[in-house]
C-alpha positions as a Markdown table, in Angstrom:
| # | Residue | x | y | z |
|---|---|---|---|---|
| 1 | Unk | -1.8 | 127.1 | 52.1 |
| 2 | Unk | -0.8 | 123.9 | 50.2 |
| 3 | Unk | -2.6 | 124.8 | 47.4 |
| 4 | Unk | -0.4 | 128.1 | 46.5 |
| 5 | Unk | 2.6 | 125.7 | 46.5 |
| 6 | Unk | 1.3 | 122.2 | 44.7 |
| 7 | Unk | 2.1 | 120.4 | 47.5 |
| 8 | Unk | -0.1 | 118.4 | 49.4 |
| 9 | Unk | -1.2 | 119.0 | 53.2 |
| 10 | Unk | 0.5 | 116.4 | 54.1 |
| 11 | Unk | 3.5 | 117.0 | 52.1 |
| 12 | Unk | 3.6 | 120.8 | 53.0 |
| 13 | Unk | 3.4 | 119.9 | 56.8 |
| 14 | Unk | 6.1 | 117.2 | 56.6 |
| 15 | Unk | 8.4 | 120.1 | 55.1 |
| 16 | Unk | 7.7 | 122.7 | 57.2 |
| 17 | Unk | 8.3 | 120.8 | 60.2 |
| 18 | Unk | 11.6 | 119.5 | 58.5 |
| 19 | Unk | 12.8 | 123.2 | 57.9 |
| 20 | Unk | 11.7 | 124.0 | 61.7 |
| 21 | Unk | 13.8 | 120.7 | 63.1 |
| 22 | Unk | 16.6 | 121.2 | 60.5 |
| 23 | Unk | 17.1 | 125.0 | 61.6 |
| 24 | Unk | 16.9 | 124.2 | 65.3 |
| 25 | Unk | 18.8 | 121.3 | 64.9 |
| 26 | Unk | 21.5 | 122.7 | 62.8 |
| 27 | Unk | 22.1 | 125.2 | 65.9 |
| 28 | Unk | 23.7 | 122.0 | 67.3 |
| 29 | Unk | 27.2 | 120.7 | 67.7 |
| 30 | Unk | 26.6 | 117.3 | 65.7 |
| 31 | Unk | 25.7 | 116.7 | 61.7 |
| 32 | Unk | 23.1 | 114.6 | 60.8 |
| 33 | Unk | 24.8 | 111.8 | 59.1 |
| 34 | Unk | 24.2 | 109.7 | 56.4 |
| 35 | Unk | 20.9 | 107.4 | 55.7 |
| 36 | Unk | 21.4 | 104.9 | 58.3 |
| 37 | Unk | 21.2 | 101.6 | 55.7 |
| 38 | Unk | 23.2 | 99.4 | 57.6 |
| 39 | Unk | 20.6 | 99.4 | 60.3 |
| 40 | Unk | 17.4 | 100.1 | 58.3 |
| 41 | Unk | 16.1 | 96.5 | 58.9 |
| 42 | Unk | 16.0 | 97.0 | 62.3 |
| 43 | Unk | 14.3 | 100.6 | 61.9 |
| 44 | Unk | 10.1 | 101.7 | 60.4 |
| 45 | Unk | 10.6 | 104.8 | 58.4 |
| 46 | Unk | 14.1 | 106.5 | 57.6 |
| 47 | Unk | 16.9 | 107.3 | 60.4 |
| 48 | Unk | 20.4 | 108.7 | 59.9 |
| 49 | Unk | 23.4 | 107.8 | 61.4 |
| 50 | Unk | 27.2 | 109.3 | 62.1 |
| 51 | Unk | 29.6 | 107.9 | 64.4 |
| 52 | Unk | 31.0 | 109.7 | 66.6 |
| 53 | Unk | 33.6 | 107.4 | 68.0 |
| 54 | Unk | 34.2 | 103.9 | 67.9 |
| 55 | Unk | 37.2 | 103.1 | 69.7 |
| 56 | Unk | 36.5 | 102.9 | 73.7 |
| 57 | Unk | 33.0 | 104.1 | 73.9 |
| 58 | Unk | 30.9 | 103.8 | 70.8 |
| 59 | Unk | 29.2 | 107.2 | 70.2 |
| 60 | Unk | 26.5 | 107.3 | 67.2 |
| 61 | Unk | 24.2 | 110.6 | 66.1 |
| 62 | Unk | 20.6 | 108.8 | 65.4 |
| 63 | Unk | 18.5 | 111.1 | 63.9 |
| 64 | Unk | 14.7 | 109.5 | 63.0 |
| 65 | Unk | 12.5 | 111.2 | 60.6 |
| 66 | Unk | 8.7 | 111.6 | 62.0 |
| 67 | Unk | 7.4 | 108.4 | 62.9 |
| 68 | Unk | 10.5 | 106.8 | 62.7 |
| 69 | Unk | 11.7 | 103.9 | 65.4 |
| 70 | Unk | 13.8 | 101.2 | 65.8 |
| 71 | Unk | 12.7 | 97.6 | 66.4 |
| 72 | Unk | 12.3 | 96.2 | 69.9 |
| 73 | Unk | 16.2 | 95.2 | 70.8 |
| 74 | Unk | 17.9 | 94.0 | 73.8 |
| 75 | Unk | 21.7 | 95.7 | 74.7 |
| 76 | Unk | 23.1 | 92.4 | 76.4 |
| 77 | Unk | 25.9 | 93.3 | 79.1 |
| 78 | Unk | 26.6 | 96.8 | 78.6 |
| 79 | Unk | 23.4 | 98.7 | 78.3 |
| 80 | Unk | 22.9 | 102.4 | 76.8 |
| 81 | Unk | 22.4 | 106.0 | 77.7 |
| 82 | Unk | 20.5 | 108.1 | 75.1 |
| 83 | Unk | 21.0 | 111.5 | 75.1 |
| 84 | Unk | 18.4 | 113.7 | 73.6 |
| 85 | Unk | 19.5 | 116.3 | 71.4 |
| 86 | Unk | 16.6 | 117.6 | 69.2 |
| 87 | Unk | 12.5 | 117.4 | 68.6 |
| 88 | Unk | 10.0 | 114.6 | 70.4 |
| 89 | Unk | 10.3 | 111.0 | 70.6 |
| 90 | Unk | 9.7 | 108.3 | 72.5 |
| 91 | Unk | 11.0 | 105.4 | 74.7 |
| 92 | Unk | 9.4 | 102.2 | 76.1 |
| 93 | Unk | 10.6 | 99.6 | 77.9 |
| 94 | Unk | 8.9 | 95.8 | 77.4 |
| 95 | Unk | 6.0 | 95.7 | 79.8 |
| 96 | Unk | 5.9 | 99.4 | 80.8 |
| 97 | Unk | 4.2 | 102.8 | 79.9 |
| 98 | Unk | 6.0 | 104.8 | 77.0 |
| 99 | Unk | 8.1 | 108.0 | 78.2 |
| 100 | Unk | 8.1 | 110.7 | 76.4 |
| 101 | Unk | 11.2 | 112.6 | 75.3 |
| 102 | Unk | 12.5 | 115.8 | 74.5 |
| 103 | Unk | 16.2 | 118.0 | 74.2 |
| 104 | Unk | 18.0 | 117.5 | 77.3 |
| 105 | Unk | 16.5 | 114.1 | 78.5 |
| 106 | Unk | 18.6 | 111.1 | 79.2 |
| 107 | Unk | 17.9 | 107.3 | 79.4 |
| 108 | Unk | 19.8 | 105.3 | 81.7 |
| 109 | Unk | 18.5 | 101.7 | 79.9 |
| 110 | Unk | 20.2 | 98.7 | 81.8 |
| 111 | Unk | 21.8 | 95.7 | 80.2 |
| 112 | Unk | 19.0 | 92.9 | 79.5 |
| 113 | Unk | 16.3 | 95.6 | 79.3 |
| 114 | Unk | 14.0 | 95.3 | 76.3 |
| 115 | Unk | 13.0 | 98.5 | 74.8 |
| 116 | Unk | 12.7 | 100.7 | 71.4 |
| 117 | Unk | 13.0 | 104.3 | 70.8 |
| 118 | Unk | 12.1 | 107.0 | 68.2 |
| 119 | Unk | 10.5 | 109.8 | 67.1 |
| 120 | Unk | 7.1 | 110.8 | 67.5 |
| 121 | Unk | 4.6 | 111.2 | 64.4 |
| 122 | Unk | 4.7 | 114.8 | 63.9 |
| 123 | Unk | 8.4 | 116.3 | 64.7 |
| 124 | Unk | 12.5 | 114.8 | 64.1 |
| 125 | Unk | 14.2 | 113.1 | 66.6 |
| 126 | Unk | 17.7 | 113.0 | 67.4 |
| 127 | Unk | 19.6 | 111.5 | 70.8 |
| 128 | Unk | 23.6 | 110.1 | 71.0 |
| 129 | Unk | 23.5 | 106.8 | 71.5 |
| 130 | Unk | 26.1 | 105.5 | 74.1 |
| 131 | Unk | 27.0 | 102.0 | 74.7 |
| 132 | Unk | 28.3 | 101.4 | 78.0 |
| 133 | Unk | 31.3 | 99.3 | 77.4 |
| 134 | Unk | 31.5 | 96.2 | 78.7 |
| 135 | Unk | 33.3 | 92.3 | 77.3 |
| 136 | Unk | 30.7 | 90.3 | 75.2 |
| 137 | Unk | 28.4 | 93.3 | 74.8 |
| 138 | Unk | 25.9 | 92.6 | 71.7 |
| 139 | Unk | 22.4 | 93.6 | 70.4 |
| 140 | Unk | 19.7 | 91.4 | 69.8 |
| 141 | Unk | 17.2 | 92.9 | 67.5 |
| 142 | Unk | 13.6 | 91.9 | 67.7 |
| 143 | Unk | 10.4 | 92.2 | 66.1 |
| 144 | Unk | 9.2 | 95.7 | 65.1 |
| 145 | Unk | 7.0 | 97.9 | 67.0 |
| 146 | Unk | 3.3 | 97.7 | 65.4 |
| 147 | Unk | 1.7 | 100.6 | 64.0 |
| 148 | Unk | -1.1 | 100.1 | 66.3 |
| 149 | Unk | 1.1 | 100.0 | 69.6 |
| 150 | Unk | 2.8 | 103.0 | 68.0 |
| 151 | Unk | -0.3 | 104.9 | 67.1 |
| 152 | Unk | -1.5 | 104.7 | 70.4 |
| 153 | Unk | 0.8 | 107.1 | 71.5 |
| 154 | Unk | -0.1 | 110.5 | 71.9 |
């Protein structure tokens, strides 16, 4: 198939599943966002980001291309709910098994829990992220997870 298009496998794959997540995703209520730059130290591969609120309870759109995950990060005080809005990811907490995720899931992760999220290799991800509000609620951002942690995951 790739070769009636100049594209590579690869390439061709990564753009049809694109065109798949954009068209399911786009059935949705939230817009992708911009390229999430502020953040992209903390992230491996590209994510996008739109806020949905900020005052009272911080709302934000993450959407992860394949293969895409943020760092190992601690939510000090408040915690976070994600609510999963399109394609396949993942979630891990330090020390456990990783869950995997899908449209409609949520994660209740506690204050002082260590954990990452993100997308699995082959599909877009995209949850709201909800910071549960609470006085001298921070992040702490950690190291990244490895590719061979990550590529253990199946």
């Amino acid at each position: 198939m790739a070769k009636n298009t100049g594209l590579s496998d690869d390439k061709l794959t990564y753009a049809v599943r694109y065109a798949q997540f954009i068209t399911e995703y786009n059935m949705g209520v939230f817009k992708r966002g911009a390229e999430n730059t502020a953040y992209a130290k903390y992230f491996i591969g590209t994510s996008y980001l739109d806020m949905l609120s900020t005052q009272g309870v911080t709302i934000g759109n993450v959407v992860f291309e394949p293969g895409c995950r943020n760092n190992w990060h601690i939510h000090h005080k408040g915690g976070q709910i994600l609510l999963v809005t399109g394609g396949n990811g993942w979630y891990q907490e330090w020390g456990k098994p990783a869950r995997k995720l899908k449209a409609g899931d949520v994660v209740n992760i506690p204050a002082g829990i260590k954990h990452w999220h993100g997308a699995a290799y082959d599909s877009f991800f995209a949850h709201l992220a909800v910071e549960v509000p609470a006085e001298g609620a921070k992040n702490e951002w950690l190291e990244p997870v490895s590719d061979k942690e990550y590529n253990k995951l199946k």
